[in-house]
LOKE-236481 format. One record per residue: residue in three letters; chain; x, y, z of N, C-alpha, C, CB in turn. Coordinates in steps of 0.2 Angstrom, whole numbers, plus 5000, padded with zeros to 4 digits. Glycine has a CB too. Layout:
<pts>
PT  residu  chaine  n_c1  n_c2  n_c3  ca_c1  ca_c2  ca_c3  c_c1  c_c2  c_c3  cb_c1  cb_c2  cb_c3
PT     ALA       A     X     Y     Z      X      Y      Z     X     Y     Z      X      Y      Z
...
</pts>
This chain:
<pts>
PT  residu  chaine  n_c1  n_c2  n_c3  ca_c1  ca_c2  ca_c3  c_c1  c_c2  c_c3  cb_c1  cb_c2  cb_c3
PT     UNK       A  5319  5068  4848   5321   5073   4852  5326  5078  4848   5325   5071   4859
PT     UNK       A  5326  5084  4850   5330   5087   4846  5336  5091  4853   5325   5093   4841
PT     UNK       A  5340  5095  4849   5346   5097   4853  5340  5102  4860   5353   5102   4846
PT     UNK       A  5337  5107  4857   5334   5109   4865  5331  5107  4871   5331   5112   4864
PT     UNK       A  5329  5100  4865   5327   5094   4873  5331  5092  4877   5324   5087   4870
PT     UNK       A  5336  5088  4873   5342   5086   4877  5344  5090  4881   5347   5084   4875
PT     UNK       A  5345  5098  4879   5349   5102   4882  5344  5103  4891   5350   5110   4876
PT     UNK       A  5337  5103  4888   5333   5104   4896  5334  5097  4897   5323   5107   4896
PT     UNK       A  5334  5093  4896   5335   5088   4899  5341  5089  4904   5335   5082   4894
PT     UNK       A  5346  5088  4899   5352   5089   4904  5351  5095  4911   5360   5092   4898
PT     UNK       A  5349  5099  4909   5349   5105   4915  5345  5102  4919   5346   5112   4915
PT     UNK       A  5339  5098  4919   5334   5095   4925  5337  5089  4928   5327   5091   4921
PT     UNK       A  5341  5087  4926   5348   5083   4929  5352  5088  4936   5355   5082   4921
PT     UNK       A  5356  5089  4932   5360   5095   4935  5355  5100  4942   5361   5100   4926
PT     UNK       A  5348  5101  4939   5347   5105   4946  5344  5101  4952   5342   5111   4944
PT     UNK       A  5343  5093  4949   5340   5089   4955  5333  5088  4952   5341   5093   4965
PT     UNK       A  5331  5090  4948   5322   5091   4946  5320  5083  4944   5321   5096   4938
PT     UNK       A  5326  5080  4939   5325   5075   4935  5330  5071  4938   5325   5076   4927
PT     UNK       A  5329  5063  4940   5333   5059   4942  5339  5056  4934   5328   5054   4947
PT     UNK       A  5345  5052  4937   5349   5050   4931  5346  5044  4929   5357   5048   4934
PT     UNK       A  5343  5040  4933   5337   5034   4930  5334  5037  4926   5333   5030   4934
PT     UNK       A  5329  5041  4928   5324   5043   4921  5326  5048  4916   5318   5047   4923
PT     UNK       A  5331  5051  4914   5334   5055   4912  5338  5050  4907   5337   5059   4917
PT     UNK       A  5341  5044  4910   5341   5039   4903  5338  5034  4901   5345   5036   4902
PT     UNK       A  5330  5035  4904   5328   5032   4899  5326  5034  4894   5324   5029   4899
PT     UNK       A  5324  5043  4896   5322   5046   4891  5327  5046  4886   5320   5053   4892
PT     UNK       A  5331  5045  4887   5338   5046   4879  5336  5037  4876   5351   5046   4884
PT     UNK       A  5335  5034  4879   5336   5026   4878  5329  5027  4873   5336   5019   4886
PT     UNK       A  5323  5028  4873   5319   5029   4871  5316  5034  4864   5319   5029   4875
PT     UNK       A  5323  5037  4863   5323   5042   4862  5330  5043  4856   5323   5046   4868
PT     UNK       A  5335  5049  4856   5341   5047   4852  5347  5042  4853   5343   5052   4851
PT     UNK       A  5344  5040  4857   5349   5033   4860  5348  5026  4857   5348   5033   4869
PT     UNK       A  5339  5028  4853   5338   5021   4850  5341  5019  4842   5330   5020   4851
PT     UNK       A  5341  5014  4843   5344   5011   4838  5351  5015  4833   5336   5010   4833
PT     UNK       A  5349  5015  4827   5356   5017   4824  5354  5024  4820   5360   5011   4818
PT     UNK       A  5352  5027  4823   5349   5034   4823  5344  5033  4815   5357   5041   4823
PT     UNK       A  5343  5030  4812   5337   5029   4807  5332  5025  4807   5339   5027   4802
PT     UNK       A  5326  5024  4806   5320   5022   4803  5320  5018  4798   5317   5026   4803
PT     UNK       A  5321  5010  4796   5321   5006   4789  5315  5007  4788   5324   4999   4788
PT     UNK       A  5313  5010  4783   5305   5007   4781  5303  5006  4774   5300   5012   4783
PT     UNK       A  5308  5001  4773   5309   4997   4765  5312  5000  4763   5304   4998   4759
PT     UNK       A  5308  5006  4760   5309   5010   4754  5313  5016  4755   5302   5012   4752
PT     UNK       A  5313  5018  4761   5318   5023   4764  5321  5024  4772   5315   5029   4764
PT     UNK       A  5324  5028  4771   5328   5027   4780  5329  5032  4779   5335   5022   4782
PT     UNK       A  5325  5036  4788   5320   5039   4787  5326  5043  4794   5311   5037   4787
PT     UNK       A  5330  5047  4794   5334   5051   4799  5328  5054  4804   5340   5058   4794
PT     UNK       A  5333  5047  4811   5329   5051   4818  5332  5057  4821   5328   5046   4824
PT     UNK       A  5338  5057  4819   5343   5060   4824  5346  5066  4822   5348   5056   4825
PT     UNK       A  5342  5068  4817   5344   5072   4814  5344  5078  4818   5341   5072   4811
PT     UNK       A  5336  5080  4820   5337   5087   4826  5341  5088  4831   5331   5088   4830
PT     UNK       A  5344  5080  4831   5350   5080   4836  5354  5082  4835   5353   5075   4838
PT     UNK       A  5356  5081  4829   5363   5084   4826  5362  5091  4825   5365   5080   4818
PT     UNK       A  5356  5095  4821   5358   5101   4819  5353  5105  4822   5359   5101   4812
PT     UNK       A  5348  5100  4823   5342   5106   4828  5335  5106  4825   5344   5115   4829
PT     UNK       A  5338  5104  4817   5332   5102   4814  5329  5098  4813   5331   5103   4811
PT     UNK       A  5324  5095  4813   5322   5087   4809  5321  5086  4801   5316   5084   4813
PT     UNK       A  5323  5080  4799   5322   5080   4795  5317  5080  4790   5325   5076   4795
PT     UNK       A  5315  5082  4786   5309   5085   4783  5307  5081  4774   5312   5095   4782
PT     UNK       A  5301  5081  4773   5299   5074   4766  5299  5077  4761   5293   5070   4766
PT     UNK       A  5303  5076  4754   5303   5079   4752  5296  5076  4746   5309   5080   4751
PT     UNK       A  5292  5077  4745   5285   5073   4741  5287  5073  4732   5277   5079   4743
PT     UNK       A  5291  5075  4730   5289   5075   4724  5294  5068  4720   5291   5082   4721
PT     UNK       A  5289  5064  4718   5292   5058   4716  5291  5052  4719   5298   5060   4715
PT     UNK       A  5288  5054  4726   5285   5051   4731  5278  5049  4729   5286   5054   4736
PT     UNK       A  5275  5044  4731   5267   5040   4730  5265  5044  4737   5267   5027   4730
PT     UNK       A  5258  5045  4736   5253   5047   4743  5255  5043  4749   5245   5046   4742
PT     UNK       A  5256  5036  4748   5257   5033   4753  5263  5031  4755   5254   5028   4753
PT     UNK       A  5267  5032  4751   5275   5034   4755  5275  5039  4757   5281   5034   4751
PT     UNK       A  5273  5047  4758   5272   5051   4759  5268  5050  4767   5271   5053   4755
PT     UNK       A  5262  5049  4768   5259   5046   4774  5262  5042  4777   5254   5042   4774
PT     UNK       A  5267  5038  4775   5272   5034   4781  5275  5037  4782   5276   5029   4779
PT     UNK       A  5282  5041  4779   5288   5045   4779  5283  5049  4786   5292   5050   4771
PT     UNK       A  5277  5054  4785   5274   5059   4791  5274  5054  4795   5267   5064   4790
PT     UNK       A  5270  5048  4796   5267   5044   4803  5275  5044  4807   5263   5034   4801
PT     UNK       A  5280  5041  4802   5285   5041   4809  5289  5044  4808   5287   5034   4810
PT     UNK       A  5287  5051  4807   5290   5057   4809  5289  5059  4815   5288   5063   4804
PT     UNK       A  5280  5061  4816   5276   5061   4821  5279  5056  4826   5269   5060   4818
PT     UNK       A  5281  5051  4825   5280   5043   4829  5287  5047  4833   5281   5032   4821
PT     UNK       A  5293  5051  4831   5296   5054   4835  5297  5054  4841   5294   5056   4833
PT     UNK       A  5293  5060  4844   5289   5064   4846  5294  5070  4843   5287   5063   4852
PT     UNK       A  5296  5072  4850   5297   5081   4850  5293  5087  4849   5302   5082   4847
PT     UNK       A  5296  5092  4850   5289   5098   4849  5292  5101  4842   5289   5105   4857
PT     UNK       A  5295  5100  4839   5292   5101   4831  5289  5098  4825   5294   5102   4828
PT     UNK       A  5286  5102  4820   5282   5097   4816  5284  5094  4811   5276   5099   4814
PT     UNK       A  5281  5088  4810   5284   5086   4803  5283  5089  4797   5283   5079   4802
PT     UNK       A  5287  5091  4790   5285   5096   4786  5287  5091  4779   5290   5104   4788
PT     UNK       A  5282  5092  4776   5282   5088   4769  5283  5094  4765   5275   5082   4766
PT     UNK       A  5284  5093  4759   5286   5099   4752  5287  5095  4747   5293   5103   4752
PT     UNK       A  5284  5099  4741   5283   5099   4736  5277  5092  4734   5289   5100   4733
PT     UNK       A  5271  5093  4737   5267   5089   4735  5262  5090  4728   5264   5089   4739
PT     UNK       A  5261  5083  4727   5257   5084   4722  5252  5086  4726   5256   5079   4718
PT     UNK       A  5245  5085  4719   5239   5085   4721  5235  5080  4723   5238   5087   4718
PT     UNK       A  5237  5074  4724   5234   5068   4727  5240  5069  4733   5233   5059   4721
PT     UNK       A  5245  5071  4732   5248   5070   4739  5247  5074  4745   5254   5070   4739
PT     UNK       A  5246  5080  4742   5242   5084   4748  5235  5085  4751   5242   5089   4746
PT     UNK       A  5230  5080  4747   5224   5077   4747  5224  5072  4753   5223   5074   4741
PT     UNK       A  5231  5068  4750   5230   5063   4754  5232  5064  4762   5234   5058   4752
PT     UNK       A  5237  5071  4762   5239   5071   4770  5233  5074  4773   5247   5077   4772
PT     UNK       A  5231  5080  4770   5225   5083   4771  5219  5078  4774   5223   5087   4764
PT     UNK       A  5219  5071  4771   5214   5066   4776  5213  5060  4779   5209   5065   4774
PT     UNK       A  5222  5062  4781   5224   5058   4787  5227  5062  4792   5228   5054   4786
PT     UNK       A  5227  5068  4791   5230   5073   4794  5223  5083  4794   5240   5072   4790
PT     UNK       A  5218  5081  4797   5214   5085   4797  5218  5091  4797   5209   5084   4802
PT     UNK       A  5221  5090  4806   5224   5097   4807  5229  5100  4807   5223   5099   4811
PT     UNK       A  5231  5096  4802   5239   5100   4795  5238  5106  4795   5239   5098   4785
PT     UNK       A  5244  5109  4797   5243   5116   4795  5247  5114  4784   5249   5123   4804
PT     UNK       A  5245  5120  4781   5246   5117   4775  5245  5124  4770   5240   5109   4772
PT     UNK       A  5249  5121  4765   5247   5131   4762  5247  5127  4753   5259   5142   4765
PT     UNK       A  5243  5128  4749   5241   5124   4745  5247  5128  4739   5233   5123   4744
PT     UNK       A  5248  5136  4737   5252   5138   4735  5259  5134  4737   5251   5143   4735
PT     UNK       A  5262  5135  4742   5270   5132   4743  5269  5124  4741   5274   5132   4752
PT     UNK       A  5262  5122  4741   5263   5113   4740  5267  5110  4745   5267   5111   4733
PT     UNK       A  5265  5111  4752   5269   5110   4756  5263  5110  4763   5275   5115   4755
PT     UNK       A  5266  5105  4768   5261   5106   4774  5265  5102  4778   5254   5104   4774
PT     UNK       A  5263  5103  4788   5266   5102   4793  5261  5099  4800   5270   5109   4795
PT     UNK       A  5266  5094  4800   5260   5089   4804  5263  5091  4811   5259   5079   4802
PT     UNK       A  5257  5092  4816   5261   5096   4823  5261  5103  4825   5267   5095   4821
PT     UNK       A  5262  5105  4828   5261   5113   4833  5266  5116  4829   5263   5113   4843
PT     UNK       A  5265  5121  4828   5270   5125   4826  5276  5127  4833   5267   5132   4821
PT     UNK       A  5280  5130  4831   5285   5131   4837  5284  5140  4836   5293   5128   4835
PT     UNK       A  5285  5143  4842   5284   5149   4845  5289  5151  4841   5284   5151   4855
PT     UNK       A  5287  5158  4838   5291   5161   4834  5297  5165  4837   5288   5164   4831
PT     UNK       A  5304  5163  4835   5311   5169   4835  5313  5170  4830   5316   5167   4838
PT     UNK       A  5314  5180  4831   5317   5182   4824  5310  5182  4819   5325   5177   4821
PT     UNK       A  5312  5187  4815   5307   5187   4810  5311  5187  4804   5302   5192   4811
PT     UNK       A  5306  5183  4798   5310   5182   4791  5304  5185  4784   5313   5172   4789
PT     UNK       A  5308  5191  4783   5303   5194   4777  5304  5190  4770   5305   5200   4775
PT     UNK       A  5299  5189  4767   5300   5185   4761  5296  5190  4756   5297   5176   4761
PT     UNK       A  5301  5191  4750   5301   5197   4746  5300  5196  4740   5307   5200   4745
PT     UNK       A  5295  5195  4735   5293   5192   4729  5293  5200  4724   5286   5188   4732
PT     UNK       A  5297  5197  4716   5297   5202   4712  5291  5202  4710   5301   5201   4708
PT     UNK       A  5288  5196  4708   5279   5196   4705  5277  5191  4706   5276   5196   4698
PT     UNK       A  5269  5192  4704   5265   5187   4709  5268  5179  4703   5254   5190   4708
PT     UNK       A  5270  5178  4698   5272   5174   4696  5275  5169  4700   5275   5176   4693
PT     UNK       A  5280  5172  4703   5284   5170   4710  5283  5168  4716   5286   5174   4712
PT     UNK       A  5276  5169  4715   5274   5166   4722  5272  5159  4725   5268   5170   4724
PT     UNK       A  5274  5155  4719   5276   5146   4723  5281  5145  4726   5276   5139   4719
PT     UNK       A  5286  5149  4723   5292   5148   4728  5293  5153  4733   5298   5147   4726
PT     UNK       A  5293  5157  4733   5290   5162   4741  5284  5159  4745   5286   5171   4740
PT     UNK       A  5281  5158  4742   5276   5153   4747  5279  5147  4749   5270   5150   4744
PT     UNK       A  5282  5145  4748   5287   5139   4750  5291  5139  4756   5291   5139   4746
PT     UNK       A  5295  5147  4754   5299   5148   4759  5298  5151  4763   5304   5150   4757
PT     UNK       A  5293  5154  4764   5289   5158   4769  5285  5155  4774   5286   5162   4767
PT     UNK       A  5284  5146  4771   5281   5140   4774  5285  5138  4778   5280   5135   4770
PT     UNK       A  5289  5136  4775   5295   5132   4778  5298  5137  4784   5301   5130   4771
PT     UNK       A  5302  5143  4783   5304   5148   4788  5299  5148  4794   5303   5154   4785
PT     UNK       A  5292  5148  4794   5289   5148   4799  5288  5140  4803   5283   5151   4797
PT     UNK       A  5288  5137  4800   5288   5127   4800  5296  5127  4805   5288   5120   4789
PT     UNK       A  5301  5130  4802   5308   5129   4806  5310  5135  4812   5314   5128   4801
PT     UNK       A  5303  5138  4813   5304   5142   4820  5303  5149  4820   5311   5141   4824
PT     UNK       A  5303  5153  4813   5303   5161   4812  5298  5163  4814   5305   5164   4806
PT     UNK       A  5296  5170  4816   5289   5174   4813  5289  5177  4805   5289   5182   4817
PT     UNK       A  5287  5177  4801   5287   5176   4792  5280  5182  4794   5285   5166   4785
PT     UNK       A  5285  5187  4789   5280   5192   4784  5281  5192  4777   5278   5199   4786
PT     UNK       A  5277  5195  4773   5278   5194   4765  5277  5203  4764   5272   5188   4759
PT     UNK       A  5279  5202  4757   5280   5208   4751  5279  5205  4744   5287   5210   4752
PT     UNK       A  5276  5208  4742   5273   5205   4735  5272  5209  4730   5267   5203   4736
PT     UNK       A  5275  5207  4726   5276   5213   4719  5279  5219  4718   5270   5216   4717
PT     UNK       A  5287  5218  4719   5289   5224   4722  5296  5222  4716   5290   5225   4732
PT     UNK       A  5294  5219  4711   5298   5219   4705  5304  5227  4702   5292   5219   4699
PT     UNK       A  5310  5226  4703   5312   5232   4698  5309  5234  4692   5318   5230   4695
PT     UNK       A  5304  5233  4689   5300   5237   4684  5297  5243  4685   5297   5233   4682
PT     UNK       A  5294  5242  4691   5292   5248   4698  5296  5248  4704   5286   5247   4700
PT     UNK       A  5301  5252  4702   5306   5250   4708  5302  5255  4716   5316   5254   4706
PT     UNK       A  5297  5260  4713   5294   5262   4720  5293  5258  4723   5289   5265   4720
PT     UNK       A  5287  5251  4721   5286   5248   4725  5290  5246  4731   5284   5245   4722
PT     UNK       A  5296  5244  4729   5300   5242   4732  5303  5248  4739   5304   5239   4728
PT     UNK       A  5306  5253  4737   5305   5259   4741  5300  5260  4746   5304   5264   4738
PT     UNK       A  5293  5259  4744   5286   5259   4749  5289  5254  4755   5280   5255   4745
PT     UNK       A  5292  5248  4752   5293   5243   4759  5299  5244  4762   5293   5236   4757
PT     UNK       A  5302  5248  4762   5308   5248   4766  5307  5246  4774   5310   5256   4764
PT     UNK       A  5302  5248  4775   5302   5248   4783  5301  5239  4786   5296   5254   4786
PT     UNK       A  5297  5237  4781   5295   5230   4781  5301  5226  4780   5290   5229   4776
PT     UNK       A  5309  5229  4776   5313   5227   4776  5318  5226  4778   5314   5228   4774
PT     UNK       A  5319  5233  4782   5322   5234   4788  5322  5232  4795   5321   5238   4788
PT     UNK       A  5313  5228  4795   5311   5227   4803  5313  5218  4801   5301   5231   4805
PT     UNK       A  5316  5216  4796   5317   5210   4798  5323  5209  4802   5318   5206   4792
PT     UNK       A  5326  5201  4803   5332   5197   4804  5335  5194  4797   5330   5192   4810
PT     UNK       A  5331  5194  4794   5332   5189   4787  5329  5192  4783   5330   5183   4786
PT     UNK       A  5331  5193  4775   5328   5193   4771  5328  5187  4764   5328   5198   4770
PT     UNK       A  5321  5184  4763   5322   5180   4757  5319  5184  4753   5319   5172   4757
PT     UNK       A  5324  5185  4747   5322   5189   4739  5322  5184  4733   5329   5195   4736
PT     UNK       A  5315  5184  4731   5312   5178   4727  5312  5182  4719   5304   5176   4731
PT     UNK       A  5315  5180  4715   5316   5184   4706  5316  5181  4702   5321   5187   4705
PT     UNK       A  5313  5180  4697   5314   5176   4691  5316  5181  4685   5309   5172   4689
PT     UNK       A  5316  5181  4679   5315   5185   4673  5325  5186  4673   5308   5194   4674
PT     UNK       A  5325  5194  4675   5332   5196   4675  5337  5195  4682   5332   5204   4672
PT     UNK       A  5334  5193  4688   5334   5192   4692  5337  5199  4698   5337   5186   4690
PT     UNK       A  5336  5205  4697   5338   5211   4700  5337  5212  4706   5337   5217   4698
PT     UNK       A  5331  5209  4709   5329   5211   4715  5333  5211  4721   5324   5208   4715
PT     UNK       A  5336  5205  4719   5338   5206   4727  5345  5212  4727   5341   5197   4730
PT     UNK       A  5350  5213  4720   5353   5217   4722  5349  5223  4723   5357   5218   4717
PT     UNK       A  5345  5224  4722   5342   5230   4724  5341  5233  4733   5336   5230   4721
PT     UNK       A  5337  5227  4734   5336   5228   4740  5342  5226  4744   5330   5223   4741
PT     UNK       A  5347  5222  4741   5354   5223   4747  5358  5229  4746   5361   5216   4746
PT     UNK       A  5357  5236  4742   5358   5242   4742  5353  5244  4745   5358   5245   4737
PT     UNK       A  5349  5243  4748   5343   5246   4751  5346  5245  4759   5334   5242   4748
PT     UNK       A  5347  5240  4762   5348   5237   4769  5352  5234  4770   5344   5234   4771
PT     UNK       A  5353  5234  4776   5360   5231   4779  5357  5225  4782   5364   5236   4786
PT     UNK       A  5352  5221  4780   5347   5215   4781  5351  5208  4779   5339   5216   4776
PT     UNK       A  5353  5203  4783   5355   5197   4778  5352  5197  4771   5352   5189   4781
PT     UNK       A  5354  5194  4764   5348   5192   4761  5351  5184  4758   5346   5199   4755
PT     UNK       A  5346  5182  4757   5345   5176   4752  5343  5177  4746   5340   5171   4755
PT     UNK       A  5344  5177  4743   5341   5175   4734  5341  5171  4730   5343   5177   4730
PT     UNK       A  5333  5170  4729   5331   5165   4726  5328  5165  4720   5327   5163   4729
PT     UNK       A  5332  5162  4714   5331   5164   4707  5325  5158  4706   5338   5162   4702
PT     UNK       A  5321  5161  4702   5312   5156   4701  5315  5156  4691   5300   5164   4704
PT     UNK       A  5312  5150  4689   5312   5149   4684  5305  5150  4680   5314   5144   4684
PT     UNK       A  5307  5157  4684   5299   5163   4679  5305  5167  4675   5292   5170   4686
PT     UNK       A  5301  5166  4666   5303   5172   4663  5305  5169  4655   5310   5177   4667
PT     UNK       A  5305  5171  4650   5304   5171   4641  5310  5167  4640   5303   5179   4636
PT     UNK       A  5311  5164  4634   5316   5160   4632  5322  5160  4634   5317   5160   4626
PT     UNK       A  5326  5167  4634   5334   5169   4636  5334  5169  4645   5335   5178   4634
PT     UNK       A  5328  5168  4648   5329   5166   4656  5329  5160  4658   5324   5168   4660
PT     UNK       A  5332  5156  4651   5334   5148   4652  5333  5144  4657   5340   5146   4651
PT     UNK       A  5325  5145  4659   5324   5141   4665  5327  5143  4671   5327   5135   4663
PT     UNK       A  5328  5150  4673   5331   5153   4680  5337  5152  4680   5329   5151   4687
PT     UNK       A  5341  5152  4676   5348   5153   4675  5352  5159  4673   5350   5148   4671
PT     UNK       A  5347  5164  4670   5348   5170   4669  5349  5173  4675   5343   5171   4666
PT     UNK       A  5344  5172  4680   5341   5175   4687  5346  5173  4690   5334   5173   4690
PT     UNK       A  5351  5166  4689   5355   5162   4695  5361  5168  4696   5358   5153   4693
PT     UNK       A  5365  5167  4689   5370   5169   4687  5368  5179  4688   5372   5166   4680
PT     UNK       A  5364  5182  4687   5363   5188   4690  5363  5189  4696   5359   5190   4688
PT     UNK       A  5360  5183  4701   5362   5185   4707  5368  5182  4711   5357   5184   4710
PT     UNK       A  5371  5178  4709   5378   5177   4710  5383  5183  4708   5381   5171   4707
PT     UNK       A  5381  5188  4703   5387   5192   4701  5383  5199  4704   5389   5191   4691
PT     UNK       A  5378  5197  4710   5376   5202   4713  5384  5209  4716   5372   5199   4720
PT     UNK       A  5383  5216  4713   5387   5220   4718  5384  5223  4723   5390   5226   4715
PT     UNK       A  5379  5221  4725   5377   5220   4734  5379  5217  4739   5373   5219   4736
PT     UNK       A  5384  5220  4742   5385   5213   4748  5380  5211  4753   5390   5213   4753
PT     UNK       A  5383  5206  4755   5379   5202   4760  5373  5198  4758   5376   5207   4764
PT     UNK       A  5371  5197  4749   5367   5193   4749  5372  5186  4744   5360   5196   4746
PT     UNK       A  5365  5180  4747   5368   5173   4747  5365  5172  4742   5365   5168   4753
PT     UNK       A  5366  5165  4739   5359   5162   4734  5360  5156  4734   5357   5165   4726
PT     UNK       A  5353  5156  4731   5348   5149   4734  5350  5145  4727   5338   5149   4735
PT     UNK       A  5348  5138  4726   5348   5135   4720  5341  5140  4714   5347   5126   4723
PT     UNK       A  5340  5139  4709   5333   5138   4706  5328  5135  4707   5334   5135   4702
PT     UNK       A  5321  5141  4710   5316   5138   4712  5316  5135  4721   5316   5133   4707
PT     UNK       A  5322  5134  4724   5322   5131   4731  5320  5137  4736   5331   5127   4734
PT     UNK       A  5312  5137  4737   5311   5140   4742  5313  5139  4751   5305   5142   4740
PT     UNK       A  5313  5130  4749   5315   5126   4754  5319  5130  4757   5318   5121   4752
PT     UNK       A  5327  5127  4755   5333   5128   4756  5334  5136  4756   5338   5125   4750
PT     UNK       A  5330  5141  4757   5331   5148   4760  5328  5151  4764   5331   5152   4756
PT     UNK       A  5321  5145  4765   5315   5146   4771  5323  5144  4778   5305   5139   4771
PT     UNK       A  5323  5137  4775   5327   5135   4782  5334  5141  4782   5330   5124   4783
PT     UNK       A  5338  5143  4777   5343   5146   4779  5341  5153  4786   5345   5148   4773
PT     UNK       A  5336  5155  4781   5334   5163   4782  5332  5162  4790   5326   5167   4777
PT     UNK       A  5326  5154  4793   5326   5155   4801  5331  5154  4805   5321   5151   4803
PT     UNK       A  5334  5150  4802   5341   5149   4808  5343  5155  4806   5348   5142   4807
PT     UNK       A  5345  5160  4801   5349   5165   4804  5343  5170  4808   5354   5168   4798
PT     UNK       A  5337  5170  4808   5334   5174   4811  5334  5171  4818   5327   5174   4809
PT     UNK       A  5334  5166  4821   5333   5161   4827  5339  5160  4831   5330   5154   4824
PT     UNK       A  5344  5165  4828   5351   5163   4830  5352  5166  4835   5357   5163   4826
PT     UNK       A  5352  5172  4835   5351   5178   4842  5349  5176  4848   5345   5185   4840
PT     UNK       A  5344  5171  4848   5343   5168   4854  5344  5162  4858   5338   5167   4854
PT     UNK       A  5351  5160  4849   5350   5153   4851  5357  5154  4859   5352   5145   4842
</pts>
């Protein structure tokens, strides 16, 4: 269960709908059992997570076997609640393997990543901004994940400082967000640009795209930490993760 379950739970109480007996078993059943984890050998697998923050905990595939990956999802799923479980950064036998145990994965083969389960009705929308097509495993990522943890995601693609029109063109696509995730590698400008452009949150995500002197997206890191735009954030190197989920919670918050 996550925090908006409990929360209708509790009201269904409160208005006479749901009786105090059934109302704890559902908790007893639920985040009430055991010591809020899952032992399963090899990992201990956070139930309570969505309890705590609203989200649930999410698998991180790389460095993981196919069939630790299959476990970790079954008793994700094994849950319940109404969101889905979300694996990232698979390989290619790992995504093979969810893909046929899990037919109707929704799954996006660029982010290397997929979600077992309904997606959840979208709140707030999160634009995900890509300097080049280079870039686009970790904008695919994060524009995975953002929609997996509750947002409406649209993209922008190839809107590099080299041609800074491009970017100008999208202004409105920029403007009509709640969030923006700015995805850059090489010299890493984009996102200052675009946080001169709008009064939009941003996130910035340095990709470890670009020639020798972009040491692996450190170039791009340290250019967008010494952003003179305000208002944008940044991400680690490459984590489209860690800026899909930022960017929906702050899209999703207006409602929360």
């Amino acid at each position: 269960m996550d925090r908006a379950e409990v929360h209708a739970l509790l009201e269904a109480v409160r208005s006479g709908t749901t009786g105090v007996d059934t109302a704890l078993a559902t908790l007893a059943a639920g985040p009430l059992t055991g010591n809020g984890y899952a032992d399963l050998g090899f990992a201990r697998l956070d139930t309570h997570r969505a309890l705590r923050t609203g989200d649930p905990e999410v698998v991180y595939g790389a460095g993981k076997t196919p069939e630790q990956v299959l476990t970790l999802l079954h008793a994700l799923a094994a849950q319940g609640g109404t969101r889905p479980a979300l694996v990232t950064r698979l390989s290619d036998p790992g995504l093979a393997a969810v893909v046929a145990a899990f037919p109707t994965a929704h799954r996006d083969a660029a982010a290397r990543a997929a979600a077992i389960g309904d997606l959840p009705a979208p709140v707030g929308t999160v634009c995900v901004v890509a300097a080049g097509t280079s870039d686009d495993a970790v904008a695919a990522e994060a524009a995975f994940t953002a929609r997996v943890f509750g947002a409406d995601v649209t993209r922008v693609t190839d809107v590099g400082v080299a041609g800074i029109h491009r970017l100008l063109a999208a202004r409105p696509a920029l403007e009509g967000a709640d969030c923006l995730v700015v995805v850059a590698g090489m010299d890493g400008a984009l996102p200052s640009a675009v946080g001169g452009l709008v009064g939009v949150p941003v996130v910035a995500v340095p990709t470890s795209v670009g020639y020798g002197s972009a040491f692996g997206g450190l170039a791009a890191l340290l250019a967008m930490l010494n952003s003179c735009a305000p208002g944008v954030v940044v991400s680690n190197i490459d984590n489209g993760f860690g800026a899909g989920v930022f960017a929906a919670r702050v899209a999703r918050r207006p409602a929360a």
